[in-house]
C-alpha positions in Angstrom: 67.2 120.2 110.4 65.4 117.8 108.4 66.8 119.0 105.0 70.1 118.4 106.6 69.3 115.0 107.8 67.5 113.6 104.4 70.8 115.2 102.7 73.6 113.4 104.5 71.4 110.1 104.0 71.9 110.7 100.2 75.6 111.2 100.9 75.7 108.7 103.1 74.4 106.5 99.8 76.2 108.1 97.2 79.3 107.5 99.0 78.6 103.8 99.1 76.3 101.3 98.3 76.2 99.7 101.4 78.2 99.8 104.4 79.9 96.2 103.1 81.4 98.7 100.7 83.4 100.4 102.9 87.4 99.5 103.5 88.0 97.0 107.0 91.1 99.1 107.3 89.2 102.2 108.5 87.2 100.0 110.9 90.4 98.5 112.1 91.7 101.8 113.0 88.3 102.8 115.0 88.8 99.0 116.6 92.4 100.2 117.5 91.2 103.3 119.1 87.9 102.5 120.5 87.5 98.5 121.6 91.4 97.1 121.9 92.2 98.1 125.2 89.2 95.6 126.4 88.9 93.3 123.4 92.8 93.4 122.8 94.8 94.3 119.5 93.6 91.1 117.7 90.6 91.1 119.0 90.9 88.0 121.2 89.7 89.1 124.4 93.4 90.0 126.0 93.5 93.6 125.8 95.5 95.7 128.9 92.1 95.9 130.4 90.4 92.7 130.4 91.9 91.4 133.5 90.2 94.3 135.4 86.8 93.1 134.2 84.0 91.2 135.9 83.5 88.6 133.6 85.6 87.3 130.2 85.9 89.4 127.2 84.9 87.6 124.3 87.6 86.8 121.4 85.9 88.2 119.1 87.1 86.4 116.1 84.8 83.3 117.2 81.9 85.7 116.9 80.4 83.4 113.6 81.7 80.2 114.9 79.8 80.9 117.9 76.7 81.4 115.7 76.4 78.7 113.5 79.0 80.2 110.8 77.0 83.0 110.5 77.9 87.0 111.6 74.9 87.7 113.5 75.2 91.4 112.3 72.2 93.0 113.9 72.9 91.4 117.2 76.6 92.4 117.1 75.5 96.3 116.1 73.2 96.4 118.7 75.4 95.0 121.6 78.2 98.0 120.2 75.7 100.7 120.0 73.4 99.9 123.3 70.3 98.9 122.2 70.6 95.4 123.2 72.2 95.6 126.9 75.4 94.1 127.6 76.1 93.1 131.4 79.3 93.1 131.3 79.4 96.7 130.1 77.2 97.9 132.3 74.3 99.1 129.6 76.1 101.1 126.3 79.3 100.5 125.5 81.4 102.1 128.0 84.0 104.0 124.9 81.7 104.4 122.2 79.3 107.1 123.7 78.4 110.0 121.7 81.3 108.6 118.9 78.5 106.5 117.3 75.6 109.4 117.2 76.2 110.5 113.3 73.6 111.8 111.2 75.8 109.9 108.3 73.7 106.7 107.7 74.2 104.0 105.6 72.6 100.4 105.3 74.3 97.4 106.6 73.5 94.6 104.6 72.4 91.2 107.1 72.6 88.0 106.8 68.6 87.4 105.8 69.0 90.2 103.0 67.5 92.5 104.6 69.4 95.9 105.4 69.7 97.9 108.8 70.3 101.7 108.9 73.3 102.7 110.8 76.3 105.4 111.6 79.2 105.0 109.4 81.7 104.3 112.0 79.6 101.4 113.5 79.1 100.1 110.2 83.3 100.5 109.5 83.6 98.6 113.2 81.5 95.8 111.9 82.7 95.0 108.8 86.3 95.1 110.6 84.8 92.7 112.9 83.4 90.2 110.0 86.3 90.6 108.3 87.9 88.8 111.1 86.1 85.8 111.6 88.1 82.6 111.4 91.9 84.0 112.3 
């Protein structure tokens, strides 16, 4: 099990440098499928079911705007994932679920230069989301 583990981490590197490597697009898709019918097809906060909420859904193309011009890329990976709790979601991200437990890691690079491990398709979500910022 851990032979398997240490070996898609190396693929997970090999494949790309860093999870800023990877294309938007794919993230996009996974935004499509995963976060628009809350967060709305351009990410605005209007999707289908944002009206049945309890509180607003963020536009979340304001996300650096509402952090000093800077993608706070930890915070944002942890409110997707459910490590930090969101209120308004009721703990993990109601969607996501089991979707974001991969063994396929790679390091997203954050705004201190540091990096943080994390599943591909989280990673492909975020840099879909910074990609955004400012439309």
């Amino acid at each position: 099990m851990r032979l398997r583990y240490v070996t898609a981490v190396l693929l997970a590197w090999a494949a790309a440098a860093s999870a800023q490597d990877l294309d938007p697009e794919a993230g996009r898709a996974l935004f499509m499928d995963h976060c628009m019918q809350c967060h709305g097809a351009d990410a605005r906060g209007d999707g289908p079911m944002s009206g049945l909420l309890a509180v607003s859904t963020p536009d979340l193309t304001t996300i650096s705007a509402r952090n000093g011009g800077v993608f706070p890329t930890a915070e944002v990976a942890k409110q997707i994932d459910g490590r930090a709790r969101v209120l308004a979601h009721g703990g993990d991200m109601p969607i996501f679920g089991p979707f974001l437990d991969t063994a396929l890691q790679v390091p997203l690079r954050l705004p201190s230069g540091q990096t943080m491990m994390t599943g591909v398709p989280l990673a492909q979500v975020m840099i879909y989301l910074e990609s955004i910022q400012g439309l």
